[in-house]
C-alpha positions in Angstrom: -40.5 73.7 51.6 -38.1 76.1 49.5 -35.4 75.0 52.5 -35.9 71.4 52.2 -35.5 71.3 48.6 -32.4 73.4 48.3 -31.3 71.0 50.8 -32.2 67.9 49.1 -30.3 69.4 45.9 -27.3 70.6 47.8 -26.7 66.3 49.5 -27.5 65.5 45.7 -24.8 67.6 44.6 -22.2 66.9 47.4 -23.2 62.6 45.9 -22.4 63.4 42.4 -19.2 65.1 43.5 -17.9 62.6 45.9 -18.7 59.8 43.1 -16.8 62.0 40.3 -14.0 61.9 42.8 -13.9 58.6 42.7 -13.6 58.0 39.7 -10.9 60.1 39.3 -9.0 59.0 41.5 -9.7 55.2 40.6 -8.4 56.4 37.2 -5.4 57.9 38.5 -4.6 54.8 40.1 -5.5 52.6 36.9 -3.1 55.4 34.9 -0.3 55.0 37.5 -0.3 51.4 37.4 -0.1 50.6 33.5 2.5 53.6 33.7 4.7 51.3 36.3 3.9 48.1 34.5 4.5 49.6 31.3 8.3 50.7 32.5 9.3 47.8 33.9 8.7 45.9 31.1 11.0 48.3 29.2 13.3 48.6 31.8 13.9 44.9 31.4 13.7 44.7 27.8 16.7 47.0 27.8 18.5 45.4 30.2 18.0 42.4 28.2 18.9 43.9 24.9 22.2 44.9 26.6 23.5 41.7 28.2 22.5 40.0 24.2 24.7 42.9 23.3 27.2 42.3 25.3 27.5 38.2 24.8 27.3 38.9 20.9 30.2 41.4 21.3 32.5 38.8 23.1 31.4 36.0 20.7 32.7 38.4 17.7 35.9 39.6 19.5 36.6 35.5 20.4 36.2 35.3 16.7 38.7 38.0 16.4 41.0 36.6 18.3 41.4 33.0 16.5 42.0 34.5 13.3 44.9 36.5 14.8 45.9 33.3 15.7 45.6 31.1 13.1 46.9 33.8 11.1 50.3 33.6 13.4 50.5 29.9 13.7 49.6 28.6 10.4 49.3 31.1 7.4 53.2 32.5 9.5 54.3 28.9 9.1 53.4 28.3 5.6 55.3 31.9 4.7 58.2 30.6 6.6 58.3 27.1 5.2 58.6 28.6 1.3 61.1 31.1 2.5 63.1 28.1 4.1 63.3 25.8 1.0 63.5 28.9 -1.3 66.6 29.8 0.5 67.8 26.6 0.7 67.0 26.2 -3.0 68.8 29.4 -3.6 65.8 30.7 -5.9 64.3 33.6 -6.4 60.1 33.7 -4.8 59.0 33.6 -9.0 61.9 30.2 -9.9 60.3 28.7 -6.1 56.7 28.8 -7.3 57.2 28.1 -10.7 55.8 24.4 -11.4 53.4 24.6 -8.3 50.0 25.7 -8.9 47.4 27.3 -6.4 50.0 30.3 -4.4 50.9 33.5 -6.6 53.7 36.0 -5.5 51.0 38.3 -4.6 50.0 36.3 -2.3 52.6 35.5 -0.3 53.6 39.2 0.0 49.7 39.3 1.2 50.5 37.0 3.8 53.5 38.4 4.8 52.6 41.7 5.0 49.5 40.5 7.1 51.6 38.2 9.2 54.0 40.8 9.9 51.1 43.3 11.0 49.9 41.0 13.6 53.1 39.9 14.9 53.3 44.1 15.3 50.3 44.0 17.2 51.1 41.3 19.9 54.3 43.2 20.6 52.1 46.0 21.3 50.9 44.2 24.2 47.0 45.2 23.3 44.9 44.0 25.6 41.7 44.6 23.3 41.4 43.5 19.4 42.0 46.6 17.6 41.2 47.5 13.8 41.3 44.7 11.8 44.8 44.0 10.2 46.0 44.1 6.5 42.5 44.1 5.5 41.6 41.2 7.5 39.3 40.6 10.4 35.8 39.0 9.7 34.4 40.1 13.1 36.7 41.7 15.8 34.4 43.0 17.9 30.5 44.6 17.2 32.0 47.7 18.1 35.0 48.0 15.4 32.2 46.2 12.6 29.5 48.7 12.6 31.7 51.6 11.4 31.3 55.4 13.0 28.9 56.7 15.5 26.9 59.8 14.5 29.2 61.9 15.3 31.8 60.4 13.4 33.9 59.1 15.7 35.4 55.7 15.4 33.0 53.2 16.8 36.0 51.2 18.0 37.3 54.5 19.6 34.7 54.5 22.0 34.3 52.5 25.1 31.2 51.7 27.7 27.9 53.5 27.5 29.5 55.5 25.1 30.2 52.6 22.6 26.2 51.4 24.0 24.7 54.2 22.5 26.4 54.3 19.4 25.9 50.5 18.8 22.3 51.0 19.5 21.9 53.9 17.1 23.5 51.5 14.3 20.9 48.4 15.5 18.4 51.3 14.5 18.9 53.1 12.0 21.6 51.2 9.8 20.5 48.1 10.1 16.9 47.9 11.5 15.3 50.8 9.9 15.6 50.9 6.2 15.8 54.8 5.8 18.1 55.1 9.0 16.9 56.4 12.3 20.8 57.5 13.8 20.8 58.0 17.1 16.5 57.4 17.6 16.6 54.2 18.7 19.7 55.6 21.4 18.0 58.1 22.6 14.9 56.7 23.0 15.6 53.8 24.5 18.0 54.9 27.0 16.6 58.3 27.4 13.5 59.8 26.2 11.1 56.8 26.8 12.6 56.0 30.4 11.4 59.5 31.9 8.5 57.5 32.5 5.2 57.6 33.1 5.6 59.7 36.4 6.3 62.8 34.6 3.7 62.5 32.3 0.6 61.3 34.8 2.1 63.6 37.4 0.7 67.1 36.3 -3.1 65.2 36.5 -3.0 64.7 40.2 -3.3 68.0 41.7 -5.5 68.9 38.8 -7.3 65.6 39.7 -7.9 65.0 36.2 -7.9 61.1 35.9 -9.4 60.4 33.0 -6.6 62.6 31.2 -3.9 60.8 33.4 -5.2 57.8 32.2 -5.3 58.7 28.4 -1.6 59.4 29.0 -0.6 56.3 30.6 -1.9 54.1 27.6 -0.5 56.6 25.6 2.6 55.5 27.3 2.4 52.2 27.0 1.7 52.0 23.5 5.2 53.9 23.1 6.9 51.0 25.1 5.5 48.2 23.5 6.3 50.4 20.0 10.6 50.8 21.7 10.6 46.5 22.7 9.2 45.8 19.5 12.1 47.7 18.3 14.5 46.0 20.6 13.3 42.7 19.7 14.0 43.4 16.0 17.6 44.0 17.5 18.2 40.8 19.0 16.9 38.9 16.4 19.5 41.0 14.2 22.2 40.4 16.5 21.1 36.6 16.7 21.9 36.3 12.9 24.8 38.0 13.7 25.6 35.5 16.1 24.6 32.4 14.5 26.6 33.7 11.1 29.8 34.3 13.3 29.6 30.3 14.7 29.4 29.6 11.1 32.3 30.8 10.2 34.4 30.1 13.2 33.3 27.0 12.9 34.4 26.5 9.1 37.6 28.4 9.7 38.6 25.9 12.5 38.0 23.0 10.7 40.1 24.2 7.4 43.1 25.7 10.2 42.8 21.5 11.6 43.3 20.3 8.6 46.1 22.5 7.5 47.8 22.0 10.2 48.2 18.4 9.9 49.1 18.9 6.3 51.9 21.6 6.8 53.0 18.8 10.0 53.4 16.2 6.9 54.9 19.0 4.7 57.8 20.1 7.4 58.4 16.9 8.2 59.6 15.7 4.9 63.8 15.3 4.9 63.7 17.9 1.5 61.1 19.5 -0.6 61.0 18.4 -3.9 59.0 20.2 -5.8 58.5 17.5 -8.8 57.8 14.9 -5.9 55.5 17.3 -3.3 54.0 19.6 -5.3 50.8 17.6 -5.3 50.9 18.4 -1.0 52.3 21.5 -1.4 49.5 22.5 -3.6 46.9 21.1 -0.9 48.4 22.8 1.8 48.4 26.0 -0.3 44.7 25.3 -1.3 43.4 25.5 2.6 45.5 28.9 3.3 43.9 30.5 0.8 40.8 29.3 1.8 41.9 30.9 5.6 42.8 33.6 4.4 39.7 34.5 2.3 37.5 33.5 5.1 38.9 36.0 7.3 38.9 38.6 5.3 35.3 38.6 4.5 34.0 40.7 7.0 30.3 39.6 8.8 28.8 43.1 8.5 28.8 45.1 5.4 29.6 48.7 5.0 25.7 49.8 5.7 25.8 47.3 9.1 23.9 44.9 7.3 24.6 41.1 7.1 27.2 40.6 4.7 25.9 38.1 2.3 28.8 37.6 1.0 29.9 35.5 4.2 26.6 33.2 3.0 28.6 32.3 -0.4 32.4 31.8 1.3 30.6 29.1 3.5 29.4 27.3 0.3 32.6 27.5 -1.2 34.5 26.5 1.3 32.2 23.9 3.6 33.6 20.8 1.5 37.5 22.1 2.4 35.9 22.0 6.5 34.5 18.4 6.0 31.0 20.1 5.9 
C-alpha cells in the first residue's frame, strides 16, 4: 500500500507542477504582450509628437519669413519715401515730420536700423531664419523661440535630434510642467521609457517567474500611458502655438495689404505736400506702426510660455486688418 500511495502523491505532485507551469507561462505571455502593445503605442505617439513638431516649426519659420519680407518691402519703402521728399524738401528728419502726427524720429531710426539688419541678412545668403533682427521676429522658428537647451547652448544653434531633444525638454519642463522638468520629458521619451518592456520582463523567463513578469509589464504600461499623456499635453501646447501664429500672420497680412495700397496712392502723388497729404500720410504711418509692433511681439515668452501679450496686439489691431 505504502508504494501505491507514494505514488499516487508523487502523479499529484508532477499535476500541480505542470498546472503552475502553466500558469506561468500563460502570464509570461500576457506580460509580453501588454509589454509590446504598450510600446507601440508609444512608439507612435512619439512619432506623432515629432511630425506635429515638425509642421508647427515650419508654420513658425513661414511666419518668419513674411515679416522679413514685409519688413523689406513695405516698412523699407515707407523709410525710403520720407528720405525722398525730405531730400527733395531739403529738411532736416525733425522740419519733415513736424506737422504730421503718428511717426516720431525714433522711429524711423527704428525702422531703419531694422531694415538695414535684414537687408544684411539676405546678402548673407542664409538659407535658414536666423535670430530675430533688431528686436523683431514674432516666431522664426520653434527652435530660435524657446531660448537655450539645458546645457545652455543656443537652441537655434543646434540642429536635428539635437535641437529634438532640447525642444522636447522645453515642451516639459518650461512650459508643460509648472516647476520645470529640463531634460525629463527628453530623456524619457526618447530614451529611458523606449528600452522597453523586453528588458524588464526578460530576467522572469529563465527564472520562470510570470506572475512577477506580469507585475512589471503593467507596471510598464502605466509608465507609457503616464509619457503620451505627457505628449499629448505637448501638442495641445504646440496647437495653441499654432493656432496663435495663424492669428497673427493672418492680422499682419491683412494690415501689410492694406498698406501697400495706401503707400501705392502715397508714391503715386506728383509731390508730397505735407498741408495737403498729411491726413494719408498719417494713415499710412498708422498701419507701419501697427507692422511693426506686431512683429516684434514675440509668440512665446521668456519662460516658453504663450505670450499673452500677442492676445492683446490682436485686439488692438484686428479693426486696422478689417477684423
Amino acid at each position: 500500500m505504502i508504494p501505491l500511495i507514494l505514488g499516487a502523491i508523487a502523479i499529484g505532485t508532477g499535476v500541480v507542477g505542470v498546472g503552475a507551469a502553466g500558469a506561468g507561462i500563460s502570464d509570461m505571455n500576457e506580460a509580453k504582450k501588454i509589454g509590446n502593445r504598450a510600446q507601440k503605442r508609444h512608439e507612435d505617439a512619439v512619432t506623432d509628437l515629432k511630425e506635429y513638431w515638425e509642421d508647427t516649426n515650419k508654420l513658425a519659420e513661414e511666419y518668419g519669413q513674411f515679416q522679413l519680407q514685409t519688413m523689406m518691402r513695405t516698412i523699407e519703402r515707407f523709410v525710403d519715401f520720407i528720405e525722398q521728399n525730405r531730400m527733395k524738401a531739403k529738411q532736416s528728419e525733425k522740419e519733415f515730420l513736424q506737422g504730421l502726427d503718428g511717426i516720431s524720429i525714433p522711429q524711423i531710426k527704428e525702422y531703419k536700423t531694422a531694415v538695414l539688419e535684414v537687408e544684411q541678412f539676405f546678402k548673407g545668403g542664409a538659407k535658414a531664419i536666423g535670430a530675430a533682427t533688431a528686436g523683431y521676429g514674432g516666431a522664426m522658428s520653434l527652435a530660435t523661440s524657446v531660448g537655450v537647451a539645458s546645457t545652455g547652448t543656443a537652441i537655434s544653434g543646434l540642429s536635428g535630434a539635437a535641437a529634438w531633444n532640447a525642444t522636447l525638454a522645453w515642451l516639459g519642463g518650461g512650459s508643460l510642467a509648472a516647476g520645470g522638468g529640463g531634460m525629463a520629458l527628453g530623456s524619457l521619451v526618447l530614451g529611458g521609457i523606449t528600452v522597453g518592456p523586453a528588458v524588464l520582463i526578460g530576467g522572469f523567463v529563465l527564472a520562470g517567474e510570470g506572475e512577477k513578469a506580469l507585475t512589471k509589464a503593467k507596471e510598464y504600461e502605466a509608465k507609457v500611458n503616464t509619457e503620451i499623456a505627457t505628449i499629448e499635453a505637448a501638442k495641445d501646447f504646440m496647437h495653441q502655438v499654432r493656432r496663435r501664429i495663424n492669428e497673427l500672420q493672418s492680422l499682419l497680412e491683412s494690415i501689410n495689404n492694406r498698406a501697400f495700397l495706401e503707400l501705392n496712392e502715397l508714391e503715386s502723388l506728383p509731390s508730397f505736400n505735407k498741408n495737403r497729404d498729411a491726413k494719408k500720410f498719417q494713415e499710412v504711418a498708422l498701419l507701419v506702426k501697427a507692422l511693426a509692433e506686431i512683429m516684434k511681439t514675440p509668440v512665446l515668452d521668456s519662460e516658453g510660455q504663450l505670450n499673452p501679450v500677442t492676445a492683446t496686439i490682436q485686439a488692438k489691431y484686428r479693426t486696422l486688418g478689417g477684423n
